[in-house]
C-alpha positions as CSV (number, residue, x, y, z in Angstrom):
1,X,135.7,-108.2,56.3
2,X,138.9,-110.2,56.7
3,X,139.0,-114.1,56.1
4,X,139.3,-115.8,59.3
5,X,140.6,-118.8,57.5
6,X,143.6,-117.3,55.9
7,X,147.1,-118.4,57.2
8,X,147.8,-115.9,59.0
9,X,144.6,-114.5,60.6
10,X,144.9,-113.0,63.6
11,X,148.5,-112.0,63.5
12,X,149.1,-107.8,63.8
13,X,152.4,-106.7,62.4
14,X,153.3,-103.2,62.6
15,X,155.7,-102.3,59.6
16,X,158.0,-99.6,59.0
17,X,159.2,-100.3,56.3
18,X,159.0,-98.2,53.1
19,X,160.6,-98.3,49.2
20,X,160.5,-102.0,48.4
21,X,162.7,-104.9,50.5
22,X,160.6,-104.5,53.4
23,X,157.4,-103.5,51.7
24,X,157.7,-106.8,49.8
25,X,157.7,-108.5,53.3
26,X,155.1,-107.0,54.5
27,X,153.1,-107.9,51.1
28,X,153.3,-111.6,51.2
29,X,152.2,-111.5,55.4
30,X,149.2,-109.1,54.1
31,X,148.6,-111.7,51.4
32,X,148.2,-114.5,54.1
33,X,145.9,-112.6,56.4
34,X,148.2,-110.6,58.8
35,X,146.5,-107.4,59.6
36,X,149.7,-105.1,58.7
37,X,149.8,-101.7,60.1
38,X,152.2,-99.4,57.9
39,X,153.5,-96.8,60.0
40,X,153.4,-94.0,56.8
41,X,155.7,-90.9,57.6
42,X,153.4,-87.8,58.2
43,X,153.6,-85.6,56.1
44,X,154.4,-86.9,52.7
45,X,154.4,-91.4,53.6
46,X,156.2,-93.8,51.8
47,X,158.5,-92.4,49.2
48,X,157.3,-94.8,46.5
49,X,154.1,-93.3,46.5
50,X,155.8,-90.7,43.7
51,X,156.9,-93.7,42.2
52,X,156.6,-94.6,38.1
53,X,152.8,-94.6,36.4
54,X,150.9,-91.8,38.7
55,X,147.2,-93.4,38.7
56,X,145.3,-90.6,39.3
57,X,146.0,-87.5,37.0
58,X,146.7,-84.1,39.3
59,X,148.1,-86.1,42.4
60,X,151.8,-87.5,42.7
61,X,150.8,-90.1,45.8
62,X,149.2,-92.8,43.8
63,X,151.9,-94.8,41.4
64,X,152.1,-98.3,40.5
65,X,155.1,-99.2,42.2
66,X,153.8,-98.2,45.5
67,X,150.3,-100.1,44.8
68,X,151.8,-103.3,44.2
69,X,153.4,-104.1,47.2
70,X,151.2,-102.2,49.6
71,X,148.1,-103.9,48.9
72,X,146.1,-105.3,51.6
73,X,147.7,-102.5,54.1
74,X,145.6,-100.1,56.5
75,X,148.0,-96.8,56.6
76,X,148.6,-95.4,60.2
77,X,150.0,-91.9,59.7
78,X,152.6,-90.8,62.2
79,X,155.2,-87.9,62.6
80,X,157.7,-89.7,64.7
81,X,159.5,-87.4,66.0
82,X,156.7,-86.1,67.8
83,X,156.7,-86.9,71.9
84,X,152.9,-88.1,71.5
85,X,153.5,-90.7,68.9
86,X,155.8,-92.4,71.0
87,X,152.9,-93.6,73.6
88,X,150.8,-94.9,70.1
89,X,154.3,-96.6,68.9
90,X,154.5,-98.4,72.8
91,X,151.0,-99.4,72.5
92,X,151.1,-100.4,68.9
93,X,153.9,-103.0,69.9
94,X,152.2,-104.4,72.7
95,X,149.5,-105.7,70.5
96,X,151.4,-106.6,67.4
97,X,153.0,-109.7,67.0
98,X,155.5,-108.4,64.3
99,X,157.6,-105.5,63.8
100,X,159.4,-104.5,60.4
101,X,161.7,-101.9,59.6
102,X,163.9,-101.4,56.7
103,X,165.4,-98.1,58.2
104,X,169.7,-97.4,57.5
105,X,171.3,-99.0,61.3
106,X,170.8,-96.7,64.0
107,X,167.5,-94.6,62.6
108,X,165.2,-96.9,64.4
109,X,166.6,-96.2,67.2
110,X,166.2,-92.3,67.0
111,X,162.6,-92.8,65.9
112,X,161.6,-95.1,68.7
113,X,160.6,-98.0,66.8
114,X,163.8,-99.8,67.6
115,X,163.7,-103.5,68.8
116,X,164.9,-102.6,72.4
117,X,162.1,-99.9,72.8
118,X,159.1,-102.2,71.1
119,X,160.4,-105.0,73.2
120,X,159.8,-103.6,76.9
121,X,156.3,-103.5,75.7
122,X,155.9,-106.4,73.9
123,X,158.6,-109.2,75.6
124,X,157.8,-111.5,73.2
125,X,157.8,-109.6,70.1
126,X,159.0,-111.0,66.6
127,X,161.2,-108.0,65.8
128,X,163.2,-108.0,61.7
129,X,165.7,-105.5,60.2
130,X,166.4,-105.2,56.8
131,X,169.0,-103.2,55.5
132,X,171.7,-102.9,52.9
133,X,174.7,-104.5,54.7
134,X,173.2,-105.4,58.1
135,X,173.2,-104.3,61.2
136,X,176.4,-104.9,62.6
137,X,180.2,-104.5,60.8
138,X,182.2,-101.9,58.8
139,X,179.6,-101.0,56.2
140,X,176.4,-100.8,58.3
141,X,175.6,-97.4,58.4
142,X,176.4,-97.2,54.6
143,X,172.7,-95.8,52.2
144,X,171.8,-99.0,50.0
145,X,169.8,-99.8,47.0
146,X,169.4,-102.6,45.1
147,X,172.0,-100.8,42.4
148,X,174.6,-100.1,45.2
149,X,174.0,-103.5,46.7
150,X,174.4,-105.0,43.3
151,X,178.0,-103.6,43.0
152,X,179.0,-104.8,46.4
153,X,178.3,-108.2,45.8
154,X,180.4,-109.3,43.1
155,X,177.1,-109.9,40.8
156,X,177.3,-106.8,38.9
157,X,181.2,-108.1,38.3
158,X,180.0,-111.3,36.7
159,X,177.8,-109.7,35.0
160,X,180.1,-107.5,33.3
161,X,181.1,-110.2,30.7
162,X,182.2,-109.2,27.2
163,X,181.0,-106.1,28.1
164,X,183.4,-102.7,28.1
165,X,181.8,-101.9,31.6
166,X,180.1,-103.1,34.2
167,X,176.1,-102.0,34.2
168,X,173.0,-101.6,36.4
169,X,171.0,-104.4,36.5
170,X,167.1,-104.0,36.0
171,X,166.2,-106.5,38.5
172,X,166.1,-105.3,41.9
173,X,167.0,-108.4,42.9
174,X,168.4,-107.7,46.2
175,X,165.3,-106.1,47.4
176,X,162.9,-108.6,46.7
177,X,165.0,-111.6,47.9
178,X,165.6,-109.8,51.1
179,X,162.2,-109.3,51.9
180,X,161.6,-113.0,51.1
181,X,164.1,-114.5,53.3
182,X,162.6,-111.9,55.8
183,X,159.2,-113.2,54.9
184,X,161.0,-116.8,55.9
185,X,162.5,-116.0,58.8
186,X,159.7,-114.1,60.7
187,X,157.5,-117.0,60.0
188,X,160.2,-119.4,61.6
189,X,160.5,-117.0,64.6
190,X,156.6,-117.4,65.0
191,X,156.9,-121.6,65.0
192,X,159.5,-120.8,67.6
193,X,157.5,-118.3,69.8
194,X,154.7,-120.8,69.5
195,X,156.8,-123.6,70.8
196,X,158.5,-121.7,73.7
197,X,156.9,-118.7,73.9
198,X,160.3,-116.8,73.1
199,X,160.1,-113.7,70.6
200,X,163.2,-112.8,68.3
201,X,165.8,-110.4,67.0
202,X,166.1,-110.8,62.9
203,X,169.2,-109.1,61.1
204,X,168.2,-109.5,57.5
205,X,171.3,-108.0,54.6
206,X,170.7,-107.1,51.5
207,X,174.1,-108.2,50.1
208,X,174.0,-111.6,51.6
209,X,170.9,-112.4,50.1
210,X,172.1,-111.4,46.9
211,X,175.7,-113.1,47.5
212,X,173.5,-116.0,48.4
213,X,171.6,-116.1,44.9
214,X,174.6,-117.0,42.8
215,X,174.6,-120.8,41.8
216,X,178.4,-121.0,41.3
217,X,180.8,-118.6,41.4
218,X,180.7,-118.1,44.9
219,X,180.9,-121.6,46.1
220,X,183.6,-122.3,43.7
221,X,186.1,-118.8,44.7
222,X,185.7,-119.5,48.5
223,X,187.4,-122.9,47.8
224,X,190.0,-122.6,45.2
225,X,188.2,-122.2,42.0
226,X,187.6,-119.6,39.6
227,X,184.7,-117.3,39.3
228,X,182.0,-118.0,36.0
229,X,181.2,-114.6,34.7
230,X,179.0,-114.2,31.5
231,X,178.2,-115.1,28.9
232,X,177.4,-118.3,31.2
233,X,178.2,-121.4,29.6
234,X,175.5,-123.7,28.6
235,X,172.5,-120.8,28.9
236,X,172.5,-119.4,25.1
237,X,170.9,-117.2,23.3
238,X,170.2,-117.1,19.5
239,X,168.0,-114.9,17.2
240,X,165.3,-116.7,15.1
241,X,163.4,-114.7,12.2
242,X,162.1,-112.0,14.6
243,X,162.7,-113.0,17.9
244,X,164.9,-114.4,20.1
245,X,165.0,-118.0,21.8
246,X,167.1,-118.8,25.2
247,X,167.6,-122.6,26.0
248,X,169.9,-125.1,28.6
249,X,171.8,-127.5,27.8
250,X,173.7,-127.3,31.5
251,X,172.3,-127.7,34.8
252,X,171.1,-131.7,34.7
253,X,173.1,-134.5,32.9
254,X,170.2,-135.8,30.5
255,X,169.9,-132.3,28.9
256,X,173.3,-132.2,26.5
257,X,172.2,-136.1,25.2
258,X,168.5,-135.0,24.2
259,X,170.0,-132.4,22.3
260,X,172.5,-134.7,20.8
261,X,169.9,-136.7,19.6
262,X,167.6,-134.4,18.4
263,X,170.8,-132.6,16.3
264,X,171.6,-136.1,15.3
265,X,175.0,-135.7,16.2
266,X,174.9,-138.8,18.4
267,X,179.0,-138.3,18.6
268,X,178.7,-135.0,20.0
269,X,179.8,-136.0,23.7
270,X,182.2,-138.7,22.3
271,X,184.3,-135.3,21.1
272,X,187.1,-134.4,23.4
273,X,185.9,-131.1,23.5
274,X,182.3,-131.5,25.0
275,X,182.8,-135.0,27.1
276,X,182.9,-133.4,30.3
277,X,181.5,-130.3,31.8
278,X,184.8,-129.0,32.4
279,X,185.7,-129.6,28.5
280,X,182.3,-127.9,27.7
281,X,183.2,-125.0,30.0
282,X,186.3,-124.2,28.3
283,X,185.1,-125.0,25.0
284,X,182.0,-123.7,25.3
285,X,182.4,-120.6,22.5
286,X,182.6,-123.8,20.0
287,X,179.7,-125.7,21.2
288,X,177.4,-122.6,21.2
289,X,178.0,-122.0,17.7
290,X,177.4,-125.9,16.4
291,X,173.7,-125.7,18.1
292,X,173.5,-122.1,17.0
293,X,174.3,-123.7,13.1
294,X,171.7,-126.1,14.3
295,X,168.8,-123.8,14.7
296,X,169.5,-122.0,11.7
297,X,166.9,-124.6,10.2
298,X,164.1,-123.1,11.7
299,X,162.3,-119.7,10.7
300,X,160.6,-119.1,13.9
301,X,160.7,-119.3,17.2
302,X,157.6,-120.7,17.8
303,X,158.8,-123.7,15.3
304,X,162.2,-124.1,17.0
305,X,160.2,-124.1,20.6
306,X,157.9,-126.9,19.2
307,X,160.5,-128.9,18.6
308,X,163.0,-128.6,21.4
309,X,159.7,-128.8,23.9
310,X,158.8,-132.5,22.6
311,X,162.5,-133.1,22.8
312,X,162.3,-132.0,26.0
313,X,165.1,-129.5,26.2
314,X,164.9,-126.6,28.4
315,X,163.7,-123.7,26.4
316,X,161.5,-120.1,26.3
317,X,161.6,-116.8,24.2
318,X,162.6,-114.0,25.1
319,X,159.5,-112.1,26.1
320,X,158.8,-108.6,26.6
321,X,156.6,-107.0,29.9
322,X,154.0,-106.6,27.7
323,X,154.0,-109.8,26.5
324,X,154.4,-111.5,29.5
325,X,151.2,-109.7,31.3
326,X,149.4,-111.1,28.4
327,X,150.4,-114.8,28.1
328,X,147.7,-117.6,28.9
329,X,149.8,-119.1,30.8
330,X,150.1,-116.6,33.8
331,X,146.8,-115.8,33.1
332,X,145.7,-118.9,34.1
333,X,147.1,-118.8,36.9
334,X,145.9,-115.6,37.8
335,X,149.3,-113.8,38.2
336,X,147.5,-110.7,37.9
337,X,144.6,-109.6,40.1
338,X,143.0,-106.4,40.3
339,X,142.3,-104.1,43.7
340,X,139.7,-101.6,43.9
341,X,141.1,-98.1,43.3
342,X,138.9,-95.3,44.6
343,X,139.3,-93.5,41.0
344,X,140.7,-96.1,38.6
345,X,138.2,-98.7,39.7
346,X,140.2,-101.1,39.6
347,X,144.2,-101.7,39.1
348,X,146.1,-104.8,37.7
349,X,149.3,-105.6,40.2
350,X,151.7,-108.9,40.6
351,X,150.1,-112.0,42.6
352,X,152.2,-113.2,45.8
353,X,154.5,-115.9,43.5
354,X,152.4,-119.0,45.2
355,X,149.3,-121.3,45.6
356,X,148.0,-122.2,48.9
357,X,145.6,-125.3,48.4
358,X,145.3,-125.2,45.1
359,X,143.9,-121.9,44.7
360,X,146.4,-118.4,44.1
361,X,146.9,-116.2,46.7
362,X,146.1,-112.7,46.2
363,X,145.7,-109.5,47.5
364,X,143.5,-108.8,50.6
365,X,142.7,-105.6,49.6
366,X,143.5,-102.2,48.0
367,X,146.4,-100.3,49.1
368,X,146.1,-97.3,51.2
369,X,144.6,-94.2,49.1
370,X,146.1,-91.3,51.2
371,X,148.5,-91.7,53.7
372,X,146.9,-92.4,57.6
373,X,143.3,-93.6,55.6
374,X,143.2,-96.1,58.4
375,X,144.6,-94.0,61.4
376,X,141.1,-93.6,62.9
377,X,140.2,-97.2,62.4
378,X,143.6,-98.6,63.9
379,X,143.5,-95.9,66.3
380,X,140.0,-96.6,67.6
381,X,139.5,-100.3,66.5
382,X,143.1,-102.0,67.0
383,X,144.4,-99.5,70.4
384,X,140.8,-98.8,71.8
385,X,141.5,-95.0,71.7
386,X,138.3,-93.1,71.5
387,X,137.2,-90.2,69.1
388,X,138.2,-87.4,71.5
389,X,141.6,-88.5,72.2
390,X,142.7,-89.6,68.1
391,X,140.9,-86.1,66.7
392,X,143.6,-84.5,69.9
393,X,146.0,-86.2,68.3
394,X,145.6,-85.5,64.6
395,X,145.1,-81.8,65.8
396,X,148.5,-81.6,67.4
397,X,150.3,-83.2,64.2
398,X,151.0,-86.5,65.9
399,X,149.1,-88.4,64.0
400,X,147.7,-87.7,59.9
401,X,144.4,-88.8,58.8
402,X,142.4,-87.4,56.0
């Protein structure tokens, strides 16, 4: 039974998106009570259904990765290349309100599900494209992945630092953040269409949303300055007994004084070398090392943490995944819900990353089990087909359902 009192009740989006930018998109409109329609390739579906951590032993459809940001889903299996699933795909779009595709420039097109088919049948139809580079200029048509959009954006530059080479990056950064400024700007074209009735075209890239996450090299290059690559000045790192502690002493003006204080070096910004940011920028190797001698007091970093916390200066160790799944604090704020799992029982995955009155937002269901579980019930329920016409077309190939 869906909550009528979510958000977004009421609003269909078909999504053909698959991996994770545009699956991540679809997630948070799923969390908020859009019904969303996943188109899954038949045979075979998303890709990330082979992903890391298989949950069922003897099948390779049912990872963790795919789970996560498919919950709350009903899977529609289609072979698109097929000339039958072109009629569903017409009159998918002329009840949806929402289309998403994360498909290289130009494949929509070929499959059908572009946004100048979908929009003949649905005129005012919110319509977004995510891809690596965008849909329009030199690099369009190029394959992306968070790793190749890393490199492209400068970020994987910066972070090269003191280090020999430049490296991959474990956060797939680009991903997610495109599928939240997606998430943004559907949700925008909707305020629109309910204002003047008007659907919309979204180009959503990869790289600029990545290029748009750094803080300051970017802003300062395009206007004369230099880039800050890393180490970044003012976000340390130091080793305590076992662990490892990162704190700020950049980023607001009170921070650096606090410190001072606390260090009871009340000169410390009186020194040439630390009375301006610029000063601390350059000089930053030598102010590092006097809070580094600083913290050698402590044995712990649960001792250093108490203190710099009641000093308030910006600090946290350095946890580990397992660590952080376990910590009260996202535990009480229920970061991680579990979904039914037809064999598991139940799975653990990631909360959408806010509340809505108070309360967290989570899943609104499981994620599909098999690819086109839901084919007969969007088929029959959503389109109005009836059973002799879908069990035609899943007989034909059109259409998968198990």
């Amino acid at each position: 039974m869906r909550d009528q009192a979510a958000p977004l009740a009421g609003l269909v989006v078909l999504d053909f998106t698959r991996v994770l930018a545009g699956p991540y998109c679809t997630r948070l409109l799923a969390d908020l009570g859009a019904r969303v329609i996943k188109i899954e390739r038949a045979p075979g579906g998303d890709d990330m259904r082979k992903g890391h951590l298989q949950l069922e032993p003897g099948r390779d459809d049912q990872s963790t990765y795919f789970t996560r940001i498919n919950v709350g889903k009903e899977s529609l299996g289609l072979d698109l290349g097929r000339t039958e699933s072109r009629g569903i795909l017409l009159d998918l779009a002329r009840v949806a309100d929402v289309a998403v595709e994360n498909f290289a420039p130009g494949v929509a097109a070929r499959l059908g599900c572009d946004y100048s088919t979908l929009v003949i049948a649905r005129p005012d139809l919110v319509y977004c494209s995510i891809s690596g580079f965008g849909q329009t200029g030199p690099w369009r048509e190029r394959p992306a992945f968070a790793h190749i959009v890393q490199a492209a954006s400068g970020l994987m530059h910066l972070e090269q630092g003191e280090l020999p080479a430049p490296r991959a990056a474990s956060l797939q950064a680009a991903d997610v953040l495109a599928g939240t400024h997606a998430f943004g700007a559907i949700l925008a074209a909707l305020w629109r269409r309910a204002r003047t009735g008007a659907g919309a075209q979204l180009d959503v890239s990869m790289l600029e949303a990545l290029v748009a996450a750094d803080d300051v090299s970017f802003g300062a290059v395009l206007n004369g300055g230099d880039q800050i690559t890393a180490p970044r000045p003012g976000m340390p790192v130091y080793r305590i007994g076992d662990g490892f502690l990162a704190l700020q002493t950049a980023g607001s003006v009170e921070i650096l004084p606090r410190l001072a204080t606390l260090m009871e070096q009340p000169g410390l910004l009186e020194d040439p070398r630390f009375a301006t940011p610029d000063a601390r920028r350059e000089n930053w190797p030598a102010l590092r090392d006097l809070i580094g001698g600083w913290l050698e007091r402590f044995t712990s970093v649960d001792e250093a943490l108490g203190v710099l916390t009641a000093a308030r200066i910006p600090c946290a160790p350095v946890l580990t995944p397992h660590e952080v799944t376990a910590h009260p604090h996202l535990l009480a704020r229920e970061a991680f819900p579990a979904v039914p799992h037809p064999t598991r029982g139940s799975v653990r995955v990631t909360a959408s990353p806010f509340h809505w009155d108070g309360r967290p937002v989570h899943p609104a269901g499981p994620a599909p089990y098999r690819v086109g579980e839901h084919s007969r019930l969007v088929l029959s329920e959503v389109l109005g087909y009836d059973r002799e016409r879908i069990e035609a077309l899943i007989r034909c190939g059109a259409v998968e359902a198990p």
